[in-house]
Structures are given as C-alpha cells and as structure tokens.
N, C-alpha and C positions, 0 to 999 in steps of 0.2 A: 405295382400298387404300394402304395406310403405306408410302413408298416406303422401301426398305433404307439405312442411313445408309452413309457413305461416308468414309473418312481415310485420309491419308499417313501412313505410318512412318519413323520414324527408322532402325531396323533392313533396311530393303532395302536401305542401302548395302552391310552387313554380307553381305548373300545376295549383292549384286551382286560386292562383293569376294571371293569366296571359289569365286563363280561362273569371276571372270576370272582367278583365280591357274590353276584349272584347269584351262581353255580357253588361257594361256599355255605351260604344262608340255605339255601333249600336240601344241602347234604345233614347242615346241625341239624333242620326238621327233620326229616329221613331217621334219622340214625338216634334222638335221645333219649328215646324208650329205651332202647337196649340194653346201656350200663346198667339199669335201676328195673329192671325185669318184674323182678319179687315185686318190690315196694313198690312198683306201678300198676301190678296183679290187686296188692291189697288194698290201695288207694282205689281203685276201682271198683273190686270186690268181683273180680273174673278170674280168668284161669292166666296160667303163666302166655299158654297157645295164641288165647285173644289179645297180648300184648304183641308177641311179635306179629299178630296181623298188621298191626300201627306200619314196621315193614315190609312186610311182605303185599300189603295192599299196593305200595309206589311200583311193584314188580308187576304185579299182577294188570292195572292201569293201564301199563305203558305196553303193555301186548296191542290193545287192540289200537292205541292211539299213535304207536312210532310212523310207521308208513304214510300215517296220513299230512302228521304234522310233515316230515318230511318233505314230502310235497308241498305242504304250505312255505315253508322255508326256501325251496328252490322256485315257487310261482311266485310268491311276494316280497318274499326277500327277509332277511334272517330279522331284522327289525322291528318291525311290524308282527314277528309272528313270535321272537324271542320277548315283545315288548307285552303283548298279548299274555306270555305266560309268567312273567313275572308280576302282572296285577293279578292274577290269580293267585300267584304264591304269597303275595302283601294280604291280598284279602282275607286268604283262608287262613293263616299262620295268624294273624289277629282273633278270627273267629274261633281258631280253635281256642285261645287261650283263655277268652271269654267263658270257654264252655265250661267252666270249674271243672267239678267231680264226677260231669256224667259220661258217662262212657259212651253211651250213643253217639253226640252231640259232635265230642273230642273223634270218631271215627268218621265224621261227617268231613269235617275241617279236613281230617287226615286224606280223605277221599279228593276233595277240592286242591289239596298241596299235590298230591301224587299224579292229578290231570294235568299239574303245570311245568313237573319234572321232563318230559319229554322234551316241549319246547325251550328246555334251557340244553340238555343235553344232545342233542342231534343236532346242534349248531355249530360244534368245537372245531370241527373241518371247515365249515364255510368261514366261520371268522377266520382261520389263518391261511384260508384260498382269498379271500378278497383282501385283505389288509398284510398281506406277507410274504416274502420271496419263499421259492422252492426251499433253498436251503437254511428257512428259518422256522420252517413249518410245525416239523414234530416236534423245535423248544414250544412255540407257542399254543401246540396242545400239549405240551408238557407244564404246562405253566397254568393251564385249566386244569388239568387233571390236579396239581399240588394241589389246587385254590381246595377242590373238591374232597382230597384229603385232609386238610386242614381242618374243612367243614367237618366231616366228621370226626375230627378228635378233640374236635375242641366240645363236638356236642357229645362225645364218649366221656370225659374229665370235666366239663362245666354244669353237664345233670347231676350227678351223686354231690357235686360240690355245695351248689346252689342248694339243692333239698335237703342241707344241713340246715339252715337257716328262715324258708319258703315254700310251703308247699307244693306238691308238683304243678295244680295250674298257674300257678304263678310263675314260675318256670318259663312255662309254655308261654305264656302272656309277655314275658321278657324275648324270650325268640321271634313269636310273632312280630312283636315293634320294629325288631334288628331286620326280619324281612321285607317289610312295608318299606323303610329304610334304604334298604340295600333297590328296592323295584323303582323307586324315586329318584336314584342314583342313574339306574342302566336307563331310564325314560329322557333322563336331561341328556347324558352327554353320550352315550352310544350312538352312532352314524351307521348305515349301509355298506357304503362304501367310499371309497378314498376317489377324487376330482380325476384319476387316471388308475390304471392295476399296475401291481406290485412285480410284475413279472413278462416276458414278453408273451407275445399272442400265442394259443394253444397251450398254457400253464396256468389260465387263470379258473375262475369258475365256469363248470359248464352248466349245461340245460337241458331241455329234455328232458322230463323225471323218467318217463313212462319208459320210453326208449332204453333210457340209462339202466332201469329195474329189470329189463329182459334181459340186457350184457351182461350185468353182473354174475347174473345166476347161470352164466354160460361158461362163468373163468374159475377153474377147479381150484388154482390155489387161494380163492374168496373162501369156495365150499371148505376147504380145510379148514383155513381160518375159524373162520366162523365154528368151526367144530373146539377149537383149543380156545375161542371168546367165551363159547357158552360155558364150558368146564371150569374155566378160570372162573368166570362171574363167579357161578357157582360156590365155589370155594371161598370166594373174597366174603360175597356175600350173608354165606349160611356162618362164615368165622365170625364176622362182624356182628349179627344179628343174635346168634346165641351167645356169643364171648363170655356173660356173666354164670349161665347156664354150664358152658365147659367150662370153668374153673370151680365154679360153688363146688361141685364135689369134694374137690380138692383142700377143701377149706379154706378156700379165696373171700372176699367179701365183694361188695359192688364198687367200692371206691376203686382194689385192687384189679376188679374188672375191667373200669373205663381206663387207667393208667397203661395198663395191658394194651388195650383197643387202640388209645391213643398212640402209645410205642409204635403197635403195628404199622402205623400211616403215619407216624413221623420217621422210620427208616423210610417208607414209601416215596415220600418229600423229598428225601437224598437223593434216592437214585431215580426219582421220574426226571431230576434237576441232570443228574451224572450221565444218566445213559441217553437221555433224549439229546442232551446239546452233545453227546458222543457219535450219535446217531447222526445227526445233522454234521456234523466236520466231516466225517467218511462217508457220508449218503448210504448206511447200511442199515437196513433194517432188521433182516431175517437173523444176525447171527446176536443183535441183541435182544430181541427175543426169543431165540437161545438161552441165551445165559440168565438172562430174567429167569426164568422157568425150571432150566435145570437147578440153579445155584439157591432156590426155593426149597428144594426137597428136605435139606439139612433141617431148615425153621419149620417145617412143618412138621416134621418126626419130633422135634424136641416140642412145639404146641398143645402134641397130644399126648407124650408122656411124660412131659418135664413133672414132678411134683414139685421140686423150690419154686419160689417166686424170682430171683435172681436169674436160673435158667429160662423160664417160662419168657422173663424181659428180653434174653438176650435172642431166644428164638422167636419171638414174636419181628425186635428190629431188625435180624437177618431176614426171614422172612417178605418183611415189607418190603425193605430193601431190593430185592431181587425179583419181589414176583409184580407189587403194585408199579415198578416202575417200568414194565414191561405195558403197561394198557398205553400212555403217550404214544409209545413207539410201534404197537401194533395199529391203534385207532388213524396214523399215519399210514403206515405200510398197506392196510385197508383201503384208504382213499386212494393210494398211487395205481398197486394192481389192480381196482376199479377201474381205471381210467380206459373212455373217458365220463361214465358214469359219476351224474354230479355229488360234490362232496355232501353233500346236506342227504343224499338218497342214498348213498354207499355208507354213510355214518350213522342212517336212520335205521337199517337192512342190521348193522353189527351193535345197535344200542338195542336193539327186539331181541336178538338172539340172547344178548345178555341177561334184560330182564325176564326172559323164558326161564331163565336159572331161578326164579323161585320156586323150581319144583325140586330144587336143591335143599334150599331151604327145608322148606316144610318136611324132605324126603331126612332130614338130619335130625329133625324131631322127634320123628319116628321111627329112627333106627336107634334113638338113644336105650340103652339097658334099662333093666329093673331098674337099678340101684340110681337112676337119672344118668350117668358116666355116657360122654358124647365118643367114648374113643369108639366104637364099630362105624358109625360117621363119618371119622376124624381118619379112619384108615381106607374107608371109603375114598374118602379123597384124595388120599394119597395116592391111591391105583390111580385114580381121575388124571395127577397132575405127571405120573411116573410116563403115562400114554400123548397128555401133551408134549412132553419133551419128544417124544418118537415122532408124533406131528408134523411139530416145530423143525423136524431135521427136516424135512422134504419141502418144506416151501423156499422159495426163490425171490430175491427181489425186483422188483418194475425196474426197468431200464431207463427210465424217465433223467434226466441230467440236470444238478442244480445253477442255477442261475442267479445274480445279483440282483 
C-alpha cells in the first residue's frame, strides 16, 4: 500500500500565531485582579477572598467542562470548537467591562470568560499534532505556553499601571476590546489542518476519544504525571493569585506586586524558549523536567522568605525560569507516553488535573497566619514541590522517534 505523503507548511506559524494571541488575551483576563487585590476589594466593596474568586472561578469552571470540550476538539476538530471559545471570550470580556462597579455583573462576565478558557487551552497538543513535525512539537507548545505567560504579566504590570490614571472598569473595558480583537483574529486566518500532515503515518493525530480515555488511565507513568501536574499547577497558581497578598506583609505595594508576578513569567518565557527547543534537539523529555523542578527549589525558599525586594526579584526569575518552563515540556511528554491516545484527550485529562489545583489556591488562603503572612502556605509548597522532584525521578520517556 502507497504510503500517504507528508509536508511542512509555511502557514502553521500563521495558526500557531493567532492560536497564542488568543491563549495570551484570555490569560491578561484570568490574572488582572490579582496585582490590585486591595484596591479591587474596595472598588467593589467585598472581601479580599471574593476577589480571588475572579481566579479561582477559571479553576473551578474547567473541572467539569475539560473532558468534554476535549472530545469536542478530537470529534470536530480544534477549529470549530477553539473558534467556538473565543466568541465567548470576545463576548464576555466586553461584557464584563461594561459592568462598571457592580460586582455581581463583573462575576457574571468572569463566569462566561472562564467557560471559554478550556476550549483555548486543551488544544495546545492538537495544534502541534496537525500543523508540526515530531521534533518540533514541544517548541510549538513552548511557544503557546510563552504567549500564555506573557498574557499574564503583562495583565500582572498593565492593571496597578492603568488604575493610576482609569478606574478599574475601564480597565476591564480596555481588555475586553483587546479580546474581541484578538477572537476576530483566530476566526479569519486559523485553518484545521494543513492540504497533507506534518509527519509520516502513525505520528499524526489520532482518534477515538473514548478508547483513547480508557488507555490513558492504564499507563502508570500518565498517573504519575499527572500527580507532579496537579502539585505544580498548584503552586504556580496559588503564587500567582495571591502574589500581592504574599508580599503586602512585607511592606510591598501593588505596583511592586505585579512587577514581581510579572518577573516570575518573564524568567518563565526564557526557559519554556531554552528548555523546550533543548528538549526537541535531544528528544528528552523526563530529564528536563527534572531540572525544571529540581532547580525551582532555590526561588522558592527565597519567595517566601526574601524580605528585600532585590532578592524577592531575583527569586522570583530563577524560579520562573526553571519551574514555569517545565509545563511545555511536560504537556509534550504527556501526549507522547499517551500514545496512542488522542492529543486533544490526553491534553484535556492533564489541563483538569491542573485546574483541580484550586483547591491549592483557596487551601493557601487559609492556611495564611493571624498576622495575614502566606509563609505556612509557602512552605507548604515547598514539601509539595521537594516530592515532585522524587516523582520526576522515576518517570521515563515514550520511545516514540523524531521525524522531519
């Protein structure tokens, strides 16, 4: 039999870019409350807690809705169901901004953005299954995952900036535009897939969701995985969410908070860039994240006890550096051991686990002390992350071989 011919496109940067504008835009949402905690508390006239609901809601959402979207992504194909969630994100990111001052209104909007966060994020594997050789893969979820960073630090350092000058729904009302924006973008020039696949026959995307959901959960180094995805989330996300919260103790302010936040995921940008296109030339996955993970421990111990703001900076971008650019290369490493479990269900299966880390979140609130101080939290997590590296040692990589 005539084996199927096979070529790269020019054009998957073009999907890939348009893919990560919009995976950037619904992270600035996600994430602008948090710099501005306080002053978003008294802007409202609610407690500090009902602010980080704003993120902890995108967490909470995506529980029941990963799986399914998943499945819509491997039946109808990432287009259709990616295109689907970014007229929701344009919608509701407009609507929220409309809402002024009332906080109901603004958590309504918040509720409509965090139903359409799934459908952008459980697609990052099928885009570089249909548009990408083997051994370009983990860059081009590397290159999602940046966008994703970006998103939020630019929405960490652009909310306390902006609210010098705007009040906060105006704010909001400038994000939402940039959303709508950004969903008008991925509507025109995002494609399917490419006139032929990227890869020879048996490397491209598979099928079968349902089949694929019972394999997965049959292959123990998934189960591990998924144990050091959910811990990591965890951590990423309760840092990011309270960031303004763990510094005000210390006599930080909110500006000195998103700078922080932002630090953190602008090392993150380096090394999802460093280690993912490292990953890809050696086809290794397990030993860089390792080192993601291990080489993390350093910025964390100094996050929770630095009191300068100089040290608190420089532990914040070692941090980033080594642990956020560990998700590229895991969210690869996931769909390979997967296999042949399709990308979009084996992406949807570790994007759950991770939003199930809002019980991180919320569980960092309330471990915080009298005095508000997040370090019992903060050291929390550090047992969390000292146990991923133990993990991290015993998994193994798919044997899978890259290809041109």
């Amino acid at each position: 039999m005539e084996q199927k011919q096979y070529q790269v496109y020019a054009y998957r940067w073009v999907v890939l870019a348009v893919s990560m504008l919009a995976n950037l835009t619904i992270q600035i949402l996600w994430i602008s409350f948090a710099p501005v905690t306080g002053l978003a508390a008294h802007y409202y006239g609610v407690s500090d807690l009902q602010i980080g609901l704003f993120a902890m809601i995108f967490m909470i959402v995506f529980i029941p809705l990963s799986l399914p979207v998943s499945w819509a992504i491997d039946t109808f194909g990432f287009y259709k169901t990616v295109g689907l969630g970014v007229i929701l994100m344009g919608i509701f990111g407009v609507l929220r901004g409309l809402a002024g001052a009332s906080y109901l209104w603004v958590l309504v909007g918040t509720l409509g953005i965090a139903v359409a966060q799934p459908f952008l994020l459980n697609s990052w594997t099928t885009i570089a299954a249909k548009w990408f050789p083997l051994d370009e893969r983990a860059s081009a979820v590397g290159l999602i995952t940046i966008s994703n960073l970006i998103g939020i630090a630019l929405g960490m350092i652009l909310t306390p900036l902006l609210m010098e000058n705007m009040p906060l729904a105006t704010v909001q009302l400038a994000f939402g535009i940039l959303a709508a924006f950004s969903s008008l973008l991925f509507l025109i020039f995002a494609r399917e897939e490419p006139p032929t696949p990227p890869c020879p026959e048996g490397m491209e995307t598979r099928a079968l969701m349902l089949a694929g959901l019972k394999h997965v959960f049959t292959v123990k180094r998934f189960w591990l995985f998924l144990v050091v995805w959910f811990c990591g989330n965890g951590i990423f996300n309760g840092i990011l969410t309270w960031v303004e919260n763990i510094v005000r103790p210390r006599g930080f302010n909110p500006e000195q908070a998103g700078v922080l936040g932002a630090l953190f995921l602008a090392g993150g940008v380096v090394g999802a860039f460093i280690l993912s296109s490292l990953s890809d030339k050696q086809h290794k996955r397990q030993r860089y994240l390792l080192l993601g993970l291990s080489f993390a421990i350093p910025g964390l111990i100094g996050i929770t006890f630095a009191s300068s703001y100089w040290l608190l900076i420089i532990s914040a971008l070692w941090m980033g550096f080594f642990m956020v650019s560990a998700i590229p290369v895991g969210l690869q490493y996931s769909a390979e051991i997967a296999y042949p479990t399709p990308e979009g269900t084996s992406n949807g299966v570790v994007m759950l686990f991770g939003q199930a880390a809002v019980v991180f979140v919320y569980g960092m609130e309330a471990m915080k002390s009298a005095d508000g101080s997040f370090t019992p939290a903060l050291l929390a997590c550090l047992a969390l992350l000292v146990l991923n590296v133990l993990i991290a040692t015993r998994l193994k990589d798919a044997d899978l071989q890259p290809t041109g």
